[in-house]
Every structure is written in C-alpha cells, then in structure tokens.
VEXBADO-17048 format. One record per atom (N, C-alpha, C, O): chain; atom name; z negated, y, x negated. Coordinates in Angstrom, 2 decimals. Each point is the difference from the previous one (the first is absolute). Example, Ala and Ser with C-alpha at 12.3 -4.5 7.8 and 13.67 -1.06 7.14 Angstrom:
BEGIN
<A,N,<-7.80,-5.69,-13.19>>
<A,CA,<0.00,1.19,0.89>>
<A,C,<0.00,1.20,-0.90>>
<A,O,<-0.66,-0.02,-1.04>>
<A,N,<1.38,1.07,1.39>>
<A,CA,<-0.06,1.19,-0.82>>
<A,C,<-0.73,1.09,0.77>>
<A,O,<-0.17,1.11,-0.51>>
***
This chain:
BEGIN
<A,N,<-3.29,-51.96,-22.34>>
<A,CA,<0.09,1.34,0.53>>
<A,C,<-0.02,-0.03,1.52>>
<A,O,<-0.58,0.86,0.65>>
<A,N,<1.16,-1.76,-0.16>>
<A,CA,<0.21,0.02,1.47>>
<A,C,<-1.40,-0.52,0.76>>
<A,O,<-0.41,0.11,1.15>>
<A,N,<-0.18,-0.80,-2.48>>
<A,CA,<-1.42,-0.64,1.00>>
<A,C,<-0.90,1.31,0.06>>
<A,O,<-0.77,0.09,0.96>>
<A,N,<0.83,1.11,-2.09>>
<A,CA,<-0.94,0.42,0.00>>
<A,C,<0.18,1.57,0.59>>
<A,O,<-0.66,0.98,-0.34>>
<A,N,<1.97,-1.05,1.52>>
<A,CA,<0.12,0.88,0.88>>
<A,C,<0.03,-0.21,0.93>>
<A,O,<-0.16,0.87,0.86>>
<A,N,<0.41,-2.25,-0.56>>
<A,CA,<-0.88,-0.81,1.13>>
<A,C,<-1.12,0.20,0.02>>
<A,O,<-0.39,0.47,1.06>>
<A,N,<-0.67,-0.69,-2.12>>
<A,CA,<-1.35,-0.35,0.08>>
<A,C,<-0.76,1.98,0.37>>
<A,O,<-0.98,0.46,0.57>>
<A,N,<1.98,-0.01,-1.19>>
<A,CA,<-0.48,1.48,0.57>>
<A,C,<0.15,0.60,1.57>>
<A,O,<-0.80,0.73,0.57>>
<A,N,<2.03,-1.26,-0.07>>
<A,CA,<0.21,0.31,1.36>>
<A,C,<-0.94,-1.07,0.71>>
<A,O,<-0.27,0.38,1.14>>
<A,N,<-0.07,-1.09,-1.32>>
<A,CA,<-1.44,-1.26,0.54>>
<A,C,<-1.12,0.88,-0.05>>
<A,O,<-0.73,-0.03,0.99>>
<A,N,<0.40,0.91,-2.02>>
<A,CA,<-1.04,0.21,-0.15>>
<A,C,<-0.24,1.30,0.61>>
<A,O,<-1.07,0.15,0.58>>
<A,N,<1.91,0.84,-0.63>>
<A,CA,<0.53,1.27,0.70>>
<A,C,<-0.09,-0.45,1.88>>
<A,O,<-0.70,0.52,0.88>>
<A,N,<1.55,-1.47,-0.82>>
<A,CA,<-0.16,-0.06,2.01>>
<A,C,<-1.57,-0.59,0.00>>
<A,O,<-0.75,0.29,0.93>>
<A,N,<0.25,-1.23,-2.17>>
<A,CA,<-1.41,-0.70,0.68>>
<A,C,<-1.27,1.65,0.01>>
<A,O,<-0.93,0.21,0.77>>
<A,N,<1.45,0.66,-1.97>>
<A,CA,<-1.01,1.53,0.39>>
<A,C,<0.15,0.42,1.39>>
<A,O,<-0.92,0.13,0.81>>
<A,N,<2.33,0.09,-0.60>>
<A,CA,<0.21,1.16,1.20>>
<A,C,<-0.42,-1.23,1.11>>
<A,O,<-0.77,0.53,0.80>>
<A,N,<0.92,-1.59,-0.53>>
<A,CA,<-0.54,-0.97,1.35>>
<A,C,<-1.20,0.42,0.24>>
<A,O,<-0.46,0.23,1.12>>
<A,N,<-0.19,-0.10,-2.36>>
<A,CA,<-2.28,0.07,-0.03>>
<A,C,<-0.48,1.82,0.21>>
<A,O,<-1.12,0.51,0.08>>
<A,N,<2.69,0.18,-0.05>>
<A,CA,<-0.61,1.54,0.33>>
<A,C,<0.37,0.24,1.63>>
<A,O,<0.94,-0.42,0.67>>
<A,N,<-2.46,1.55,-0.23>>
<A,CA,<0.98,0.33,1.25>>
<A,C,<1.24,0.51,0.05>>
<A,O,<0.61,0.39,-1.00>>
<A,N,<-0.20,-0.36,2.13>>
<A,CA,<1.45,0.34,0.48>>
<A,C,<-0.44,1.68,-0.11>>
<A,O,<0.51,0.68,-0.89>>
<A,N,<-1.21,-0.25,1.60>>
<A,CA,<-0.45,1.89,-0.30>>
<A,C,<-0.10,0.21,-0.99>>
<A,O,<0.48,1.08,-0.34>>
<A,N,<-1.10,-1.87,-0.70>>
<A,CA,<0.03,1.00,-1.39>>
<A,C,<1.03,-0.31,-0.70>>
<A,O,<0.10,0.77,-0.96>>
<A,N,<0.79,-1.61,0.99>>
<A,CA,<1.37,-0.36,-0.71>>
<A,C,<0.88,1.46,0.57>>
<A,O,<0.40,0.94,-0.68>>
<A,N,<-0.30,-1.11,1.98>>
<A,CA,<0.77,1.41,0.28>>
<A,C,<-0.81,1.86,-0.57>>
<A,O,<0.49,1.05,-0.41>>
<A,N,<-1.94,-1.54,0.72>>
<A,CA,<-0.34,1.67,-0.64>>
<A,C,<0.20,0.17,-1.23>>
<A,O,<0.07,1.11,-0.52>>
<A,N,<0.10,-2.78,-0.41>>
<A,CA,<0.49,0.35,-1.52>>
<A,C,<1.12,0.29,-0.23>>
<A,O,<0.09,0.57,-1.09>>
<A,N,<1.41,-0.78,1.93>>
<A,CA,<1.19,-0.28,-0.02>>
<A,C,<0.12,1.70,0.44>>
<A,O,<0.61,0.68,-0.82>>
<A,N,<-1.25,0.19,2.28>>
<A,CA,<0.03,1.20,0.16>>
<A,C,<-0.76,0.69,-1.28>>
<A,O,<0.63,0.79,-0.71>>
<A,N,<-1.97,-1.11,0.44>>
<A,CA,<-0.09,1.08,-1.50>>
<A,C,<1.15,-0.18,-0.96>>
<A,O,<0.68,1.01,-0.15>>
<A,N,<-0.34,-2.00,-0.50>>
<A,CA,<1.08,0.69,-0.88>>
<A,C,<1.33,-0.20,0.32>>
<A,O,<0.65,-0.60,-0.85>>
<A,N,<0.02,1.02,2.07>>
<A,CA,<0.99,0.90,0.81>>
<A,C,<-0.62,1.02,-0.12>>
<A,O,<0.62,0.77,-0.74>>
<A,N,<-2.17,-0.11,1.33>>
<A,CA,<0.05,1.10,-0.48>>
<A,C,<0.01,0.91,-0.83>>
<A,O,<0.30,1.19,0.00>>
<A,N,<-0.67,-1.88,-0.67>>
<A,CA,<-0.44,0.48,-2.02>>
<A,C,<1.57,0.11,-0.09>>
<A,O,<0.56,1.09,0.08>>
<A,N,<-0.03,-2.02,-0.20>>
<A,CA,<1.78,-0.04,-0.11>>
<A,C,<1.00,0.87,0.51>>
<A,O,<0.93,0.32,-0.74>>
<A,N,<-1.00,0.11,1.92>>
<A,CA,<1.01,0.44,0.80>>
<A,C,<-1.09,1.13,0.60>>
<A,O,<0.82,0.57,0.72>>
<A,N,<-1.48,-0.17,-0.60>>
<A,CA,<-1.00,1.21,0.92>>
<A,C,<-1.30,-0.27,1.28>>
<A,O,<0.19,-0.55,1.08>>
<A,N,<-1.09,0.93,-1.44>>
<A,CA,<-0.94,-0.47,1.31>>
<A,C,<0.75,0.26,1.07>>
<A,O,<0.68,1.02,0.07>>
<A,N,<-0.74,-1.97,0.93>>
<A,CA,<0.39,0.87,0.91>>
<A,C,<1.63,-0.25,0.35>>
<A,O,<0.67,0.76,0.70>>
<A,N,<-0.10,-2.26,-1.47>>
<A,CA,<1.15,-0.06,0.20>>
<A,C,<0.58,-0.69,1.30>>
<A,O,<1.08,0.13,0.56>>
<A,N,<-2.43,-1.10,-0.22>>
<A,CA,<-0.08,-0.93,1.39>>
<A,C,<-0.17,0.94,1.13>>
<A,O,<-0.63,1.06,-0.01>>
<A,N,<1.39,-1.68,1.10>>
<A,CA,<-0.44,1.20,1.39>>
<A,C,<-1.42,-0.54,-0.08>>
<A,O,<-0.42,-1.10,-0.36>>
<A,N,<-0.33,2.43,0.87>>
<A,CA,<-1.81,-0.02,0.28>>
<A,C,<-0.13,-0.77,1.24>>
<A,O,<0.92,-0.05,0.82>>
<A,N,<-2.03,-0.56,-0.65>>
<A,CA,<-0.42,-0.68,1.06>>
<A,C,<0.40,0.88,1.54>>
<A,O,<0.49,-0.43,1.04>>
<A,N,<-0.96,1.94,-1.46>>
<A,CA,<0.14,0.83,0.54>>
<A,C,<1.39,0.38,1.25>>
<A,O,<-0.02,0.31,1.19>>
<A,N,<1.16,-0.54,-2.24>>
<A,CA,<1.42,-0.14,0.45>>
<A,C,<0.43,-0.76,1.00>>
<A,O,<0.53,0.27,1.08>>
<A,N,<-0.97,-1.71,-1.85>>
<A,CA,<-0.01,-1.24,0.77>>
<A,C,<-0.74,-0.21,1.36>>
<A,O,<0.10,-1.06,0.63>>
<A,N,<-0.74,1.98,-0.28>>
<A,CA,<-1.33,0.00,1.27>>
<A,C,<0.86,1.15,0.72>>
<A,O,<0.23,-0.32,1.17>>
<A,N,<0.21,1.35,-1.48>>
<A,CA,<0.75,0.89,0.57>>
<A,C,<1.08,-0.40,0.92>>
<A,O,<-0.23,0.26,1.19>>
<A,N,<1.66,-0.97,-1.55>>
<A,CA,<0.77,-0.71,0.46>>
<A,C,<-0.26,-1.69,0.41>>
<A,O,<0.86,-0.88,0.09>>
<A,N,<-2.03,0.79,0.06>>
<A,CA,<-0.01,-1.75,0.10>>
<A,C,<0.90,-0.52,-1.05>>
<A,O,<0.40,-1.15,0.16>>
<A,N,<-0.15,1.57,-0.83>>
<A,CA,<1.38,-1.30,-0.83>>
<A,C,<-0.49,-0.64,-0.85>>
<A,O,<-0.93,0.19,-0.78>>
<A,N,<2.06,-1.47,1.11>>
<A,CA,<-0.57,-1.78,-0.46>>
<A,C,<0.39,0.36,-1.47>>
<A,O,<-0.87,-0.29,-0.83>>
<A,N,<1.95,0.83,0.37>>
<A,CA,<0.18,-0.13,-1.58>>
<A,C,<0.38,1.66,-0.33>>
<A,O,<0.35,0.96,0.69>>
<A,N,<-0.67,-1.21,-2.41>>
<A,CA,<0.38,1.54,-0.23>>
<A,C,<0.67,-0.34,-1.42>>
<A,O,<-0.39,-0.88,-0.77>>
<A,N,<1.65,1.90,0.55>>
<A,CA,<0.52,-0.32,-1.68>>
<A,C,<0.26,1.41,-0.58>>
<A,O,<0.31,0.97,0.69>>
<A,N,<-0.45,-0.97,-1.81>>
<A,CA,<-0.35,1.29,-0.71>>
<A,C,<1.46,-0.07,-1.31>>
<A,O,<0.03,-0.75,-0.97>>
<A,N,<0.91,1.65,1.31>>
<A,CA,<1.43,-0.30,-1.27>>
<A,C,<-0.37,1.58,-0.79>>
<A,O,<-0.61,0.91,0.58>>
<A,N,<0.95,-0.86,-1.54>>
<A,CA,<0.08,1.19,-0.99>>
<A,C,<0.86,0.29,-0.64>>
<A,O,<0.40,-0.71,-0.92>>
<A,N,<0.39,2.44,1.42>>
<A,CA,<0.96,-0.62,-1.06>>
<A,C,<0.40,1.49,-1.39>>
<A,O,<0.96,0.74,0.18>>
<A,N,<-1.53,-0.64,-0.97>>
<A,CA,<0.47,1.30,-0.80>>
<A,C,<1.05,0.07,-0.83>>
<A,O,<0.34,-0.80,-0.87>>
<A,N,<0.11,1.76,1.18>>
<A,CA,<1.52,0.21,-0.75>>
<A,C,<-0.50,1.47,-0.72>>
<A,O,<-1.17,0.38,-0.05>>
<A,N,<1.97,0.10,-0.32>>
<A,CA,<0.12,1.76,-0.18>>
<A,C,<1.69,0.54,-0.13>>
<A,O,<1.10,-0.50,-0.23>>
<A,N,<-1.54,1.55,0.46>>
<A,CA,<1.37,1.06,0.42>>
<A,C,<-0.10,1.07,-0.42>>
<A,O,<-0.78,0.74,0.59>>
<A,N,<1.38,-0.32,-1.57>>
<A,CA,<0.00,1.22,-0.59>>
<A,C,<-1.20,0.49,-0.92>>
<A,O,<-0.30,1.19,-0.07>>
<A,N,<-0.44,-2.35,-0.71>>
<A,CA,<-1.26,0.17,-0.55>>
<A,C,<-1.45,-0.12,1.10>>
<A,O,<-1.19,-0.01,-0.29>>
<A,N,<1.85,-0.07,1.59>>
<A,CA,<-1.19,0.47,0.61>>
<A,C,<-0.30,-1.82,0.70>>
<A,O,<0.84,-0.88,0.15>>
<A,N,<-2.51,0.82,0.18>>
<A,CA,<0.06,-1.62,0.41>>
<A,C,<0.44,0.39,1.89>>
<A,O,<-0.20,1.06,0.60>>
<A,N,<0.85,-2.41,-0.08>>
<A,CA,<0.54,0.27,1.01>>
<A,C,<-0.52,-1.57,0.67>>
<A,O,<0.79,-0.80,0.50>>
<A,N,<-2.31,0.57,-0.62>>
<A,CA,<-0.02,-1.61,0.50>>
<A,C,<-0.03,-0.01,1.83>>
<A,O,<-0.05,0.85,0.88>>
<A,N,<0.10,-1.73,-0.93>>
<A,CA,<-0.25,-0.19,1.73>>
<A,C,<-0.86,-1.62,0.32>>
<A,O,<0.23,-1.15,-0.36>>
<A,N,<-0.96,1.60,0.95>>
<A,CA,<-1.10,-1.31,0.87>>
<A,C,<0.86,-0.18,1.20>>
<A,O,<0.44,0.84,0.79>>
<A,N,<-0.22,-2.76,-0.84>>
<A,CA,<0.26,-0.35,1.22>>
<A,C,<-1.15,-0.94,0.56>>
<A,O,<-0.40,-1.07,-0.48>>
<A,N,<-0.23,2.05,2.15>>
<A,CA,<-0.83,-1.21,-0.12>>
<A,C,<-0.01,-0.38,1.60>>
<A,O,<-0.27,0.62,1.02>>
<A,N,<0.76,-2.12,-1.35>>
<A,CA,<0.68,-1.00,1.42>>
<A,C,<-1.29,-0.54,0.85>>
<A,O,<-0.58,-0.99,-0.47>>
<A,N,<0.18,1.44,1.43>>
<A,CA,<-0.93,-0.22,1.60>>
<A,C,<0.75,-1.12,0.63>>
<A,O,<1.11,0.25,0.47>>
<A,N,<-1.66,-1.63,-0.38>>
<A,CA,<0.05,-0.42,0.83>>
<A,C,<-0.50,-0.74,0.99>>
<A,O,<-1.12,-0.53,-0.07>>
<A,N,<2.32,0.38,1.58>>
<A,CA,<-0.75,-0.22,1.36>>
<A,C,<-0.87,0.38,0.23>>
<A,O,<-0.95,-0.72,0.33>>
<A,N,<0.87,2.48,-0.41>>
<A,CA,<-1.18,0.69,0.31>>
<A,C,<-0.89,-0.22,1.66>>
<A,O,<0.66,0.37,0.98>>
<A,N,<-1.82,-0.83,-0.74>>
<A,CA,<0.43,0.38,1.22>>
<A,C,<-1.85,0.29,0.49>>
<A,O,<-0.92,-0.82,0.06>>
<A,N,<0.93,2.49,0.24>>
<A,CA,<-0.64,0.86,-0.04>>
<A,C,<-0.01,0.70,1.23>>
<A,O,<1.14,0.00,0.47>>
<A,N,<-2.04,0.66,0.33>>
<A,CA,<0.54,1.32,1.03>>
<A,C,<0.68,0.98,-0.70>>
<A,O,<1.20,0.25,0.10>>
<A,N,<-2.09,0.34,-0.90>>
<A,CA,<0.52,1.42,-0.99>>
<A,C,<1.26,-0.43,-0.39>>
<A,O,<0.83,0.90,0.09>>
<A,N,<-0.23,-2.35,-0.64>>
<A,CA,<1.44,0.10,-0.33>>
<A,C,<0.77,-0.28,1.53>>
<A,O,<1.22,0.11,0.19>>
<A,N,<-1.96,-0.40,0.56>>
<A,CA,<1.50,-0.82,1.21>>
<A,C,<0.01,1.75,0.85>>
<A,O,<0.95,0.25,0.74>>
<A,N,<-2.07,0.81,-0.94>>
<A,CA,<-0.16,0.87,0.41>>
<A,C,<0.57,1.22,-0.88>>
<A,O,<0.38,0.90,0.74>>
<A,N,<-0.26,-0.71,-1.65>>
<A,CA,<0.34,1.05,-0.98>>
<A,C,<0.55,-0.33,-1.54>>
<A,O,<-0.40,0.48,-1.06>>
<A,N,<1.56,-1.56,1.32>>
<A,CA,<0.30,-0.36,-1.43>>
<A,C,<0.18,0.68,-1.25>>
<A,O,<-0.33,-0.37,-1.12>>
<A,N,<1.11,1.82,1.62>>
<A,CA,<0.32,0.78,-1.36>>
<A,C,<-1.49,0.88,-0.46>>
<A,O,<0.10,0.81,-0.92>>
<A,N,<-1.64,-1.04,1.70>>
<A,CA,<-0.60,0.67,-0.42>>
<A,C,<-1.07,-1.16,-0.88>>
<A,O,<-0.80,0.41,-0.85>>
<A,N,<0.92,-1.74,1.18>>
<A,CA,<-0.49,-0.83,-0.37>>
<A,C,<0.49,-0.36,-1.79>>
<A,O,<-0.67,-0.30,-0.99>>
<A,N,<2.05,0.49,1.20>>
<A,CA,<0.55,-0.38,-1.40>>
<A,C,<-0.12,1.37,-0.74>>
<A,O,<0.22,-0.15,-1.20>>
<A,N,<-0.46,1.22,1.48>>
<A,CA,<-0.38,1.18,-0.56>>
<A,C,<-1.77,-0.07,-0.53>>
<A,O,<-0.32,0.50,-1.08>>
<A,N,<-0.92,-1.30,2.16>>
<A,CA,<-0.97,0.15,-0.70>>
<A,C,<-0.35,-1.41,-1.10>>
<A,O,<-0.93,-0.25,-0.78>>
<A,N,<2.37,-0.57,1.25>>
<A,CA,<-0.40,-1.09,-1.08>>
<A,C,<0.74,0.15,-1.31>>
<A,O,<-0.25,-0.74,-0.96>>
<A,N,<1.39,1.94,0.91>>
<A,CA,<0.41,0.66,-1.31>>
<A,C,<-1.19,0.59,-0.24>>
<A,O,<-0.51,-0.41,-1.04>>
<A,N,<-0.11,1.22,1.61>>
<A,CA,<-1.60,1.18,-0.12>>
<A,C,<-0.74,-1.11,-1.23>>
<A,O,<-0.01,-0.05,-1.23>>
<A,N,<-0.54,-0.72,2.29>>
<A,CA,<-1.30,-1.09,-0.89>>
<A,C,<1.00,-0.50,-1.18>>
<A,O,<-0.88,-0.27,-0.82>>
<A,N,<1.74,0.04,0.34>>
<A,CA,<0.58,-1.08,-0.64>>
<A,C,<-0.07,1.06,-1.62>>
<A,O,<-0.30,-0.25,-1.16>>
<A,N,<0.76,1.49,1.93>>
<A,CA,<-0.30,1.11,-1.22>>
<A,C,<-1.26,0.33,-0.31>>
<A,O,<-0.18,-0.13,-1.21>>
<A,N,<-0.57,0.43,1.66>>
<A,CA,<-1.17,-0.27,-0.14>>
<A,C,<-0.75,-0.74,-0.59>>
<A,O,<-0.99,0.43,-0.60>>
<A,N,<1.36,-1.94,0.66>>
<A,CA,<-0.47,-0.70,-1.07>>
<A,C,<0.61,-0.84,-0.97>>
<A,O,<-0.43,-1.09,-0.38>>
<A,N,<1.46,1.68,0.00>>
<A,CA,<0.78,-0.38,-1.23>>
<A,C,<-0.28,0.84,-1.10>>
<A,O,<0.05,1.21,0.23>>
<A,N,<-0.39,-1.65,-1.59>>
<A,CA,<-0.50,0.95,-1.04>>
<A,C,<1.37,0.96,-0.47>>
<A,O,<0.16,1.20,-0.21>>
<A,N,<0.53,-2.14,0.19>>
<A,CA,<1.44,0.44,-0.53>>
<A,C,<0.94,0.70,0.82>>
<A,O,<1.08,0.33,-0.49>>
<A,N,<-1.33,-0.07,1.60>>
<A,CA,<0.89,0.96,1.22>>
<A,C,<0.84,1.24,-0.87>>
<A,O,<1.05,0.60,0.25>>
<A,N,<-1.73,-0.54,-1.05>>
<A,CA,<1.07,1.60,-0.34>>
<A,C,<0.93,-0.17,-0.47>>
<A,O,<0.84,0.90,-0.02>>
<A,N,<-0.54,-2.35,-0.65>>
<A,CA,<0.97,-0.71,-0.58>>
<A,C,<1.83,0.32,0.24>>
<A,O,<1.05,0.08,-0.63>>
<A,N,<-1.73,0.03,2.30>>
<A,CA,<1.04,-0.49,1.08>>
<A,C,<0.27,1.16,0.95>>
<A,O,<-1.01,0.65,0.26>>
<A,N,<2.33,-0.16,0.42>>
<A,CA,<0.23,0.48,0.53>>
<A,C,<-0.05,-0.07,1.66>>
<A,O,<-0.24,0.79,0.91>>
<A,N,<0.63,-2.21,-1.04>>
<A,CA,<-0.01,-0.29,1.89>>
<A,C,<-0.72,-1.10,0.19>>
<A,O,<-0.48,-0.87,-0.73>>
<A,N,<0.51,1.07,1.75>>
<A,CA,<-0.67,-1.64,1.16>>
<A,C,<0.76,-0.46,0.91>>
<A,O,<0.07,0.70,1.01>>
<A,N,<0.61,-1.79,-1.03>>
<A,CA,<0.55,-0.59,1.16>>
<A,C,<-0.44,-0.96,0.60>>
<A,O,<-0.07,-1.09,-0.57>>
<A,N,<-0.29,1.24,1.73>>
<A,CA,<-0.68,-0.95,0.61>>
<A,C,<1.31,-0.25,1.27>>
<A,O,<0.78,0.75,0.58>>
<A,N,<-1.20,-2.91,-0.56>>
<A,CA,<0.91,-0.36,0.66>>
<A,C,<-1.47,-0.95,0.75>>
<A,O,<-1.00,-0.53,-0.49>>
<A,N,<1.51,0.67,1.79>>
<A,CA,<-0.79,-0.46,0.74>>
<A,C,<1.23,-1.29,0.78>>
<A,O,<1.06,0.42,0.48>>
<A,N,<-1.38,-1.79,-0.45>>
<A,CA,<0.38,-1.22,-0.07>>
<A,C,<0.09,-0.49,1.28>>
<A,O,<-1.11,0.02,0.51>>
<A,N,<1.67,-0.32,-0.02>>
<A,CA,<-0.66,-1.15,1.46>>
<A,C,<1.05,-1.43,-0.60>>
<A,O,<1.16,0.06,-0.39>>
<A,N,<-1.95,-1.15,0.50>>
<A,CA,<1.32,-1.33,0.11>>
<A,C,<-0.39,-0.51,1.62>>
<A,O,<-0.84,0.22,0.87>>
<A,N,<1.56,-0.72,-1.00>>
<A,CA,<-0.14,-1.12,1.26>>
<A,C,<-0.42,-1.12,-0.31>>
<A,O,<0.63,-0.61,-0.86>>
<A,N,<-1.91,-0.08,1.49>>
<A,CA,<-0.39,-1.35,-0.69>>
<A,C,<0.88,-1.50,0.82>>
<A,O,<-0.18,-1.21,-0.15>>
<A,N,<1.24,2.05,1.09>>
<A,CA,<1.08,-1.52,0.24>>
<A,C,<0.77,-0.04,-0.28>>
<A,O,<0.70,-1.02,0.05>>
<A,N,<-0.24,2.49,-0.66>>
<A,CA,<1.49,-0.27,-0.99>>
<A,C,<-0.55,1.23,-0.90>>
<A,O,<-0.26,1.14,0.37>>
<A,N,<0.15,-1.84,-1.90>>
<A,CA,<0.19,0.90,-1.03>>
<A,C,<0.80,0.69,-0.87>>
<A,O,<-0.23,0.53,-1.09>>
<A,N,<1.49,-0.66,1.94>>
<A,CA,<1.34,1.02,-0.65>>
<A,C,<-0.12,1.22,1.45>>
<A,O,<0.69,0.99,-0.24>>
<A,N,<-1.36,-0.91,1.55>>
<A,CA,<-0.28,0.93,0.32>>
<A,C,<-1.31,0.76,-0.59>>
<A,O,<-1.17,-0.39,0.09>>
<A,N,<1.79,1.85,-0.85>>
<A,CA,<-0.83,0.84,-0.55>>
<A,C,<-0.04,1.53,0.08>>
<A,O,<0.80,0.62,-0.70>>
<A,N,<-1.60,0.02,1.43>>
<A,CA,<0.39,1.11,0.24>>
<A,C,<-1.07,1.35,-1.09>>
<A,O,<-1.20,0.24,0.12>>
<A,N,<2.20,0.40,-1.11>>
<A,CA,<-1.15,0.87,-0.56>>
<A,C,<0.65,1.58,0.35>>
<A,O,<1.10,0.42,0.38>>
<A,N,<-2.63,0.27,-0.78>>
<A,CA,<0.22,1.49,0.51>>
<A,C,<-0.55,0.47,-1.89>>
<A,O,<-0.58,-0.64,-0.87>>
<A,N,<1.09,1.87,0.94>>
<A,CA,<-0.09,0.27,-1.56>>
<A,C,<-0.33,1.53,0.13>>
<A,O,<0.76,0.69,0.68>>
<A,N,<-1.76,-0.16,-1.23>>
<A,CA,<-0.76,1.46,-0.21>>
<A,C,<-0.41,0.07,-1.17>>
<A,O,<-0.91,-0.72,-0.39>>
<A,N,<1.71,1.93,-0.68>>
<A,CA,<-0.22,0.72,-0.70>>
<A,C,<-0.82,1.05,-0.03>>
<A,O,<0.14,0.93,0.80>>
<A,N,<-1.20,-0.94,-1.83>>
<A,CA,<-0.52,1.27,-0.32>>
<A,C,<-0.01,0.50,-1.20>>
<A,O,<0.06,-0.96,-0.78>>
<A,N,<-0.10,1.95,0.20>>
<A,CA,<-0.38,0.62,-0.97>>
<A,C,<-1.49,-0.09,-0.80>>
<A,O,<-1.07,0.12,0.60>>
<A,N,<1.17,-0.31,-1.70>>
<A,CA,<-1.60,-0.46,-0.66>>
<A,C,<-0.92,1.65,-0.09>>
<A,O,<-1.23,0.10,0.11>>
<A,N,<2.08,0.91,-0.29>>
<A,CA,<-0.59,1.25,-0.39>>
<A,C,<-0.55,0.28,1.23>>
<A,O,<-1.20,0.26,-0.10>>
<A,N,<1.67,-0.21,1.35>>
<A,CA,<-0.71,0.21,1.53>>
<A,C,<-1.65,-0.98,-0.29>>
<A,O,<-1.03,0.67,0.07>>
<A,N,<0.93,-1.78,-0.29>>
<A,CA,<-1.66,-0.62,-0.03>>
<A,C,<-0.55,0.59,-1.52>>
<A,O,<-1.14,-0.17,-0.45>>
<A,N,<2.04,0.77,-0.07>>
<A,CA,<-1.45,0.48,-1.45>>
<A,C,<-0.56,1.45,0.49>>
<A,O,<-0.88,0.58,-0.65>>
***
C-alpha cells in the first residue's frame, strides 16, 4: 500500500514538472472559479491600480435573522501607486467598485472590506493597515 502511494505521488510531481507553470495556475484559477465564483481573485485590473505586490481574498457568510449577512475581506498589499499615496480612500473605493464587478456571486454578500497593508521589509512585526468598508448594494 505504501509503495503504491508513493508510486502515485512520483507520478503526480513527474506530470506537474512537464506542465507549464501558466497553465497549472489557469487550471487551479478555473476551478476556484467554477467552485467559489468567477471573479473570486483580485483582477489584474486591481492589482495595476494600487501597484500591490500581493492580494488575499477571505469570505465570510453567516446569516441573521433569515437574511444572508456575508462580508468580503479583501487584503492590498504594499500598495504603492500615485492614485493610492494620493487619494487612498478613493482608491480602495474603486478597487471595492472593480472587485464587484467581477465577482459572479456579489449579491451573496453584504459588504466589502478592504484593508490596505504596508509591512516593512527590515522589520516584519512593523505593520501598518488602514481598513474601508463598503456596502455591496451601493456597486449593484
């Protein structure tokens, strides 16, 4: 038994070594999207807006009183942009805009919180975030 889950994980890393690196991820993003909603990754779009090096996408639905009450958290970081070093709360407002926009599932959800990140790359317990809420019904 043990050889022949060995011999599968051998054979599994020797596939993924012989595929590109781009289409392993556009297969890994199609079914996230099929799974979870087109549209669940920040758009290229976002990412070009704020310059930022990384982006993370949390979800979280609950309900309250019969009614759904989810909220999108979605974490920007080390943005570093004019439009953000120039107008942050309007920047994290058009990257809530696009983010609704192309999520299939937006109606799901009630809010957007966007936390926009900075670390410090000589000490990484200095971290400074800024946090903007919006409402999902304002972008439909």
């Amino acid at each position: 038994m043990k050889k022949r889950s060995l011999l599968i994980a051998f054979c599994l890393v020797f596939s993924l070594s012989s595929c590109d690196v781009e289409d392993v991820f556009k297969g890994l993003k199609w079914g996230m999207d099929n799974f979870i909603g087109e549209g669940f990754l920040p758009s290229d779009e976002i990412v070009a807006l704020g310059a930022f090096q990384r982006t993370e996408v949390n979800l979280q639905q609950k309900t309250e009183n019969g009614e759904a009450a989810g909220t999108i958290e979605l974490k920007l970081y080390n943005g570093n942009s004019e439009a953000l070093r120039f107008n942050e709360e309007g920047t994290a407002r058009k990257c809530a805009e696009l983010y609704a926009e192309g999520f299939s599932k937006i109606e799901d959800y009630q809010k957007i919180m966007i936390y926009l990140i900075q670390t410090d790359p000589f000490n990484p317990d200095n971290i400074a975030i800024t946090e903007y809420v919006f409402e999902v019904k304002d972008f439909l």
